[in-house]
C-alpha positions as CSV (number, residue, x, y, z in Angstrom):
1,X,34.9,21.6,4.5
2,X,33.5,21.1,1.2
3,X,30.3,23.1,0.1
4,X,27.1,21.3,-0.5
5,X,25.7,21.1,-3.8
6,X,23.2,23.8,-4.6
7,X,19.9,23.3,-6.2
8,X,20.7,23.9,-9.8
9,X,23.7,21.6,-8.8
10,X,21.8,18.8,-7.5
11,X,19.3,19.0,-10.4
12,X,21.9,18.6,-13.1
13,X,23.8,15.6,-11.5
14,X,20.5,14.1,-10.9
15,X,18.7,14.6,-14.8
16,X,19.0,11.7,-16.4
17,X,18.4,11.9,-20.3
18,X,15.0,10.5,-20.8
19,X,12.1,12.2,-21.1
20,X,8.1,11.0,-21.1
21,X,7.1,11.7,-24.8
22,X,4.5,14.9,-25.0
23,X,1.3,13.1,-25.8
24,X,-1.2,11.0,-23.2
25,X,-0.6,8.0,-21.3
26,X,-2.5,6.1,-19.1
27,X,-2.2,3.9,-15.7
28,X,-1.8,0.9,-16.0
29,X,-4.4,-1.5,-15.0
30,X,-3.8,-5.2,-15.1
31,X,-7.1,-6.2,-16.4
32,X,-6.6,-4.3,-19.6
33,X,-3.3,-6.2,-20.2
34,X,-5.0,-8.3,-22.7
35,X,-6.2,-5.5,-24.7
36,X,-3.2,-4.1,-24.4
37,X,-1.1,-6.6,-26.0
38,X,-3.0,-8.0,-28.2
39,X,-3.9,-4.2,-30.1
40,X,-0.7,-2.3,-29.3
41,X,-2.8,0.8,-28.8
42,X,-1.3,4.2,-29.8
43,X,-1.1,5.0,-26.1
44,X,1.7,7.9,-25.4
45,X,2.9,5.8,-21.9
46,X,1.8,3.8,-19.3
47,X,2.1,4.9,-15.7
48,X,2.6,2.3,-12.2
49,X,2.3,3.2,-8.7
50,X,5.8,1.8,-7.2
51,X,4.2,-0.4,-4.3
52,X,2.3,-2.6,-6.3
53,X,5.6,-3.6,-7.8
54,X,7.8,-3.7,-5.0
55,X,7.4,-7.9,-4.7
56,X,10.1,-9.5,-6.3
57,X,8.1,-11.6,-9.7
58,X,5.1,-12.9,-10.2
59,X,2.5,-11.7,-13.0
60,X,2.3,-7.8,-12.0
61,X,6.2,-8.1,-13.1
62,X,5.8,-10.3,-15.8
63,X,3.1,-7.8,-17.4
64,X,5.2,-4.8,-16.9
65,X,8.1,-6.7,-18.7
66,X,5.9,-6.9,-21.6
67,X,4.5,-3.5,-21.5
68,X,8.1,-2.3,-21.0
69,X,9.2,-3.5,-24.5
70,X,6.7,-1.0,-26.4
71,X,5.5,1.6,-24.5
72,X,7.7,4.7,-22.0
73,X,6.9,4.2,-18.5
74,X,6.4,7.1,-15.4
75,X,6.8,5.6,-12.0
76,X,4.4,7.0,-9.4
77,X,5.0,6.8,-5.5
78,X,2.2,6.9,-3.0
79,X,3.9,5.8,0.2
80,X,6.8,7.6,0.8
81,X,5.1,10.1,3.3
82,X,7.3,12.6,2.4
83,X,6.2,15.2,4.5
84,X,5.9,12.7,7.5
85,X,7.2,14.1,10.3
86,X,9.7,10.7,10.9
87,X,12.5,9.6,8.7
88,X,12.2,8.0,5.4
89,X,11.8,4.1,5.2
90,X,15.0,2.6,4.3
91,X,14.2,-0.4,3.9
92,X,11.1,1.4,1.2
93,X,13.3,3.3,-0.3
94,X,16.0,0.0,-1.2
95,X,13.0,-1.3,-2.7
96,X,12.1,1.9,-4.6
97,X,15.4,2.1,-6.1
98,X,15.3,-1.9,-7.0
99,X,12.4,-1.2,-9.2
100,X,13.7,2.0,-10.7
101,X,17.1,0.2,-11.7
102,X,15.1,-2.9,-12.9
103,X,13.0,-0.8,-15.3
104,X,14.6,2.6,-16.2
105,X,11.7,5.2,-16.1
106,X,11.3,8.0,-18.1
107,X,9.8,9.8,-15.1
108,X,9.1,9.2,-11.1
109,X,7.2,11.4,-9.3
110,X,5.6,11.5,-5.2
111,X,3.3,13.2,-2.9
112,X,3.4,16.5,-0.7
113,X,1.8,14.8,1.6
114,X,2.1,12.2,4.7
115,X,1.1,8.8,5.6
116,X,2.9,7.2,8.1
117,X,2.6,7.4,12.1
118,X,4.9,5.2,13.5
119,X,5.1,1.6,12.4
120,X,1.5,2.7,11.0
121,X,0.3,3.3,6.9
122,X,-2.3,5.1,7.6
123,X,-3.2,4.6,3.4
124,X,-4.5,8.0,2.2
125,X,-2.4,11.1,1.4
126,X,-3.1,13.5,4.0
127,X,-2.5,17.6,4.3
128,X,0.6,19.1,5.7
129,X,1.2,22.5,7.5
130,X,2.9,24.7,4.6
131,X,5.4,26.4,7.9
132,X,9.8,26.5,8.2
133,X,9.6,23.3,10.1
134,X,7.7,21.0,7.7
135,X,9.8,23.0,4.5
136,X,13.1,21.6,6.0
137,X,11.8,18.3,6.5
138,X,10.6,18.1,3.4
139,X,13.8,19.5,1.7
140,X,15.8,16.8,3.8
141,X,13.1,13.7,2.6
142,X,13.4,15.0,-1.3
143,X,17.4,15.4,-1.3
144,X,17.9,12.1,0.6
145,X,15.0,10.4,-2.2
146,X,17.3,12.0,-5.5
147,X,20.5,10.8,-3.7
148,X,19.2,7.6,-3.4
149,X,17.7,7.2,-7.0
150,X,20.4,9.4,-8.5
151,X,17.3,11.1,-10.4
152,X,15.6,14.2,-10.2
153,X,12.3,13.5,-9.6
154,X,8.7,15.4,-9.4
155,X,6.6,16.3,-7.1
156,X,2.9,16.7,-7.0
157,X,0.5,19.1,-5.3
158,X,-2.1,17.4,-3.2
159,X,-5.9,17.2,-3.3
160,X,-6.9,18.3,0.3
161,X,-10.4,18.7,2.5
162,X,-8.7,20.5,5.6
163,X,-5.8,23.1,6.2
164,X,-3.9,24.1,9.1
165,X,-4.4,27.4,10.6
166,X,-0.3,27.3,11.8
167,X,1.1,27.6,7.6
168,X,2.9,30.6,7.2
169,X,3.0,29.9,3.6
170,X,0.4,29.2,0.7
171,X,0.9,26.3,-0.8
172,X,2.1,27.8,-4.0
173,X,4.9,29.5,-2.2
174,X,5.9,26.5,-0.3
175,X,6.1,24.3,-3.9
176,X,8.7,27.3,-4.6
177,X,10.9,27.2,-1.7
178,X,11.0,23.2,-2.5
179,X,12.1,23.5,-5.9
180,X,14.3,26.3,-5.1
181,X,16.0,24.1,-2.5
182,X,16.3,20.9,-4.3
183,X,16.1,21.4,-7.5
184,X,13.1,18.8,-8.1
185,X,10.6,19.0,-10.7
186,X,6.8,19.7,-10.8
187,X,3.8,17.3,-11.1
188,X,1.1,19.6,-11.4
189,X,-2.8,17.5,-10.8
190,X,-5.3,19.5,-12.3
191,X,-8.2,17.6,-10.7
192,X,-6.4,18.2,-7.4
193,X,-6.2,21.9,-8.2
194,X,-10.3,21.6,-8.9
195,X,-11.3,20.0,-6.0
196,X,-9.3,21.7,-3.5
197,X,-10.6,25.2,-5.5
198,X,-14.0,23.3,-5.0
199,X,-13.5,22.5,-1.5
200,X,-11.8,25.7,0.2
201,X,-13.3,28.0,-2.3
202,X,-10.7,29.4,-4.3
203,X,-10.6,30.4,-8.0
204,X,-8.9,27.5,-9.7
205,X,-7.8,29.8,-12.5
206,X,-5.9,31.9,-10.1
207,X,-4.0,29.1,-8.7
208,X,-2.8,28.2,-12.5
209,X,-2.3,31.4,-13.1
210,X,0.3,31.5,-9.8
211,X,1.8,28.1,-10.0
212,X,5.7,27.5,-10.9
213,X,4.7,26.0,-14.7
214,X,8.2,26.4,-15.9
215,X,9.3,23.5,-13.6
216,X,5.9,21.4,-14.4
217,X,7.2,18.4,-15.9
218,X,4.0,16.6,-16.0
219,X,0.2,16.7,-15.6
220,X,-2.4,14.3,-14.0
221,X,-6.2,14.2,-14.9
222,X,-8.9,12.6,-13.2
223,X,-12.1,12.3,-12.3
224,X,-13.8,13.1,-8.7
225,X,-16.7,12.3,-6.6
226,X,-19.1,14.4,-5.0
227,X,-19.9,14.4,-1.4
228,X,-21.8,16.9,1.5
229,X,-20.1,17.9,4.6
230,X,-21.6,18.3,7.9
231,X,-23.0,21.8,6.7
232,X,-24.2,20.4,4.1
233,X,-21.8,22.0,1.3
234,X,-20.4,20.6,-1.3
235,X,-17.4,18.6,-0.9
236,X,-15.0,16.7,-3.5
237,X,-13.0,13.6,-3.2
238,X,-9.9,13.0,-5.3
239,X,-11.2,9.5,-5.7
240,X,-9.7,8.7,-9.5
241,X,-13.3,6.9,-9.9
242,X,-14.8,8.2,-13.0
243,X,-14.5,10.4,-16.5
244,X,-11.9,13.8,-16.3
245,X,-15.7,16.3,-15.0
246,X,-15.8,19.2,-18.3
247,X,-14.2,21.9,-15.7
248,X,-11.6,19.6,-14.8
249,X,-11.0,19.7,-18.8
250,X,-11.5,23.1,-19.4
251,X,-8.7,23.5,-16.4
252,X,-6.2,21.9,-17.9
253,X,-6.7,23.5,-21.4
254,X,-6.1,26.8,-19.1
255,X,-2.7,24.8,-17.8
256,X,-1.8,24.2,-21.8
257,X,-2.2,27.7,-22.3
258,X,0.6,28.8,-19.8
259,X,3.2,25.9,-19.8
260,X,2.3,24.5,-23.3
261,X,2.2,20.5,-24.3
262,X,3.3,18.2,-21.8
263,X,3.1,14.5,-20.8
264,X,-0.4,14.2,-19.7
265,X,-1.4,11.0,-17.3
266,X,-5.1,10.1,-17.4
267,X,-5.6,8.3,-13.8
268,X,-8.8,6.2,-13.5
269,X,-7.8,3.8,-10.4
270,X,-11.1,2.7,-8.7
271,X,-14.1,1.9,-10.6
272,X,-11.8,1.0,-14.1
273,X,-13.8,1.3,-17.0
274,X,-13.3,-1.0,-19.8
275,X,-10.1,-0.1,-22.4
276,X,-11.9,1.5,-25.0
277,X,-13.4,4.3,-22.2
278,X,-10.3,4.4,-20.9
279,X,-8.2,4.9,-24.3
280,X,-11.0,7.7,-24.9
281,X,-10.2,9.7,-22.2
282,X,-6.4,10.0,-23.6
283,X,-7.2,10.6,-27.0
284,X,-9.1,13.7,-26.0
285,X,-6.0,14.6,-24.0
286,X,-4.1,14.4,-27.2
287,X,-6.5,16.2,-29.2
288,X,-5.4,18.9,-26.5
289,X,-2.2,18.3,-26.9
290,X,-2.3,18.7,-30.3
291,X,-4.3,21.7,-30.1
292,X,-2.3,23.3,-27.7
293,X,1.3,22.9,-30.0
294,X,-0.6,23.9,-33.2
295,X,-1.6,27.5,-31.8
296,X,2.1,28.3,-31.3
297,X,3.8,29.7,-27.9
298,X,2.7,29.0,-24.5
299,X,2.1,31.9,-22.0
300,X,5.9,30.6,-20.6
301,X,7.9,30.3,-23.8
302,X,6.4,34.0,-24.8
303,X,8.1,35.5,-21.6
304,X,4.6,36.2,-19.8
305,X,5.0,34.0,-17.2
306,X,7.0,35.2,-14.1
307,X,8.1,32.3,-12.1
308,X,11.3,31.1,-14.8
309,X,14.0,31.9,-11.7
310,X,12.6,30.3,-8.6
């Protein structure tokens, strides 16, 4: 019997040769299309979420055509449900790899989370238990996902308000084992990182300080909101609903510091300002950026870091 294709194996057959360019991007929002076109901003990339594209034409296709000519493009899934405890949709995942063959991403990237229940889409990204079961279903979704695509893709680390007293692992060492196992890449959400600090009271610095940078491939920013739970303590929603807060910023200067420059994605999905506040929010990312390449050697390239050999 033929051996199955080990991790470094299946991330090698799956890389494809394009790359998000290190600077800033942005989601994109139809109602900034007109700005967009008619300026030709100095925007690094523009990032979708897949199921808004999934129809077959129409204007959300027509606009991306047009963006697509001038600007890189990351991909983002949010209904996969990847650590669903049921099988992958098939018939999602046909459509998924329509839209990635139609327009070539440099980048696609999911959730470690779940969504579905049944025939049910329950529409919110919710907390899985971080035990051997869930891993190996997990594993199984990602490798079936890069066998469809033929990509390597990324995954990101949730923003949660709840966990499960059954996880045997952290959530740090879980994002390991998946990597290790499949050879996928890293989307590393410094908000999420923030609000979940925020919300089960961890030091966010620490968790930076422990996460797998070396297979980071990309980093979202966004802003939260602020709610009370039934205690009365404070509690944060990942709601993408207003300006990157000035710890989520100092955060991801601390991220910078360890994995150096990298694609940066400003996500502002609810509550859109208008373009100019939006294309402010990435230039101070790229000031980062900048910054962050003009002080020399991340914490990873100068050998610090110990998480290279997952």
């Amino acid at each position: 019997m033929e051996a199955s294709p080990s991790a470094k194996d299946r991330s090698v057959a799956k890389d494809r040769p394009r790359s998000l360019p290190v600077r800033a991007g942005v989601g994109l929002k139809s109602e900034h299309f007109d700005d967009i076109v008619t300026s030709t901003p100095d925007v690094g990339f523009f990032e979708i979420h897949a199921e808004n594209f999934m129809g077959a034409g129409g204007p959300p296709h027509a606009q991306l055509t047009r963006i697509r000519q001038d600007y890189p493009l990351s991909v983002h899934g949010v209904g996969l449900s990847i650590g669903g405890a049921q099988p992958l949709d098939r018939a999602h995942l046909d459509r998924l790899k329509t839209l990635i063959d139609r327009y070539q991403p440099e980048s696609f990237s999911e959730h470690l989370a779940w969504s579905t229940h049944g025939a049910n889409y329950l529409n919110d990204l919710l907390p899985i238990p971080y035990t051997n079961q869930t891993l190996k279903r997990v594993v199984s979704h990602i490798n079936q996902l890069q066998d469809k695509l033929q990509q390597r893709i990324l995954l990101e680390n949730p923003a949660t308000y709840l966990g499960y007293q059954a996880s045997s692992y952290s959530e740090i060492d879980f994002l390991h084992e998946v990597v290790r196992q499949t050879g996928c890449g890293l989307l590393l959400d410094v908000n999420n990182v923030y609000v979940c600090a925020v919300n089960h009271g961890f030091a966010a610095d620490d968790y930076i300080d422990a996460f797998p940078m070396a297979h980071v491939d990309e980093i979202h920013l966004a802003g939260f909101a602020t709610d009370y739970d039934d205690l009365g303590e404070t509690l944060l929603i990942d709601a993408h609903c207003a300006p990157v807060s000035a710890s989520v910023w100092k955060l991801y200067e601390h991220a910078l510091a360890r994995r150096g420059p990298i694609p940066t994605l400003i996500e502002w999905d609810n509550e859109a300002p208008a373009w100019p506040a939006l294309q402010a929010e990435a230039e101070r990312a790229e000031a980062l950026l900048r910054k962050c390449g003009a002080t020399g050697q991340s914490a990873l390239s100068a050998g610090v870091a110990h998480d290279v050999d997952v």
